[in-house]
C-alpha positions as CSV (number, residue, x, y, z in Angstrom):
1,X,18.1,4.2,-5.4
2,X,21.1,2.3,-5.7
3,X,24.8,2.2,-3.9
4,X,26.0,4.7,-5.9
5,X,23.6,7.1,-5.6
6,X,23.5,7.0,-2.3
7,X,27.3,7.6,-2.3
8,X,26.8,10.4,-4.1
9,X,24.3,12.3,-1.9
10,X,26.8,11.6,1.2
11,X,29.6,13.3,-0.7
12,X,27.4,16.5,-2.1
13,X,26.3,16.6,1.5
14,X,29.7,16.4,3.2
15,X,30.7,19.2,1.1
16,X,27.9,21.4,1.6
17,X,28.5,20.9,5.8
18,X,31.7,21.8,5.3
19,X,30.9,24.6,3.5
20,X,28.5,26.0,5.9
21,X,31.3,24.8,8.8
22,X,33.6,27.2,6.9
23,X,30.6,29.7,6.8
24,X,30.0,29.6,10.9
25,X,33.7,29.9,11.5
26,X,33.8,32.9,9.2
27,X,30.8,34.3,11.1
28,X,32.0,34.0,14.5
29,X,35.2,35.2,14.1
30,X,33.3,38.5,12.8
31,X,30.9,40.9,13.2
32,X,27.7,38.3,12.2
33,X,28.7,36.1,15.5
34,X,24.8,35.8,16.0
35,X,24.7,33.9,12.8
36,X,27.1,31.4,13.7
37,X,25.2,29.3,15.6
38,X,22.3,28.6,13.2
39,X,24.9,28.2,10.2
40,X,26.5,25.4,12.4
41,X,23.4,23.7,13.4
42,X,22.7,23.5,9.5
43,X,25.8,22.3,8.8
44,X,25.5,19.5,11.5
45,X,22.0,18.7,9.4
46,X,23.8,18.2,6.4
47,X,26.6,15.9,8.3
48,X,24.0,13.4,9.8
49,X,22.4,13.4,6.2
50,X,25.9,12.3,4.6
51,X,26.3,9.6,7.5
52,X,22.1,8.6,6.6
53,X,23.2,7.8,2.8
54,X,26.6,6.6,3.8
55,X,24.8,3.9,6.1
56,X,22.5,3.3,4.0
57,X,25.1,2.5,0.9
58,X,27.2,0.2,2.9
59,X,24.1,-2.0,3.5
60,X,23.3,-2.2,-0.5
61,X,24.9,-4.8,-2.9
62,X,27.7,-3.1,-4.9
63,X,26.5,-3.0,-8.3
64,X,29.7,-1.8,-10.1
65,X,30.7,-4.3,-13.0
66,X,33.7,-5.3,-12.2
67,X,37.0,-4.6,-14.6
């Protein structure tokens, strides 16, 4: 897998823990509170999976030809 792939995956999976941080807030604010909890720890998954791939992309060789 190369730079930009990796780049990629980090931003799908920033936007999917932000989704499911938007999904937790939603949840405790009404009356699925018990839900809230697990959304977030999901959501904190997804985070540390975005910083993985966004780790692992600043250690590959940038393979973009330049312009």
């Amino acid at each position: 897998m190369n730079r930009k792939a990796h780049i990629d995956l980090a931003d799908a999976a920033v936007t999917r823990a932000e989704r499911l941080a938007g999904d937790a807030e939603t949840a405790a604010k009404g009356d699925a509170r018990h839900k809230a909890e697990p959304i977030a720890a999901v959501g904190s998954l997804w985070a540390a999976i975005a910083d993985t791939h966004t780790r692992i992309a600043r250690l590959l060789p940038d393979t973009t030809p330049e312009a």
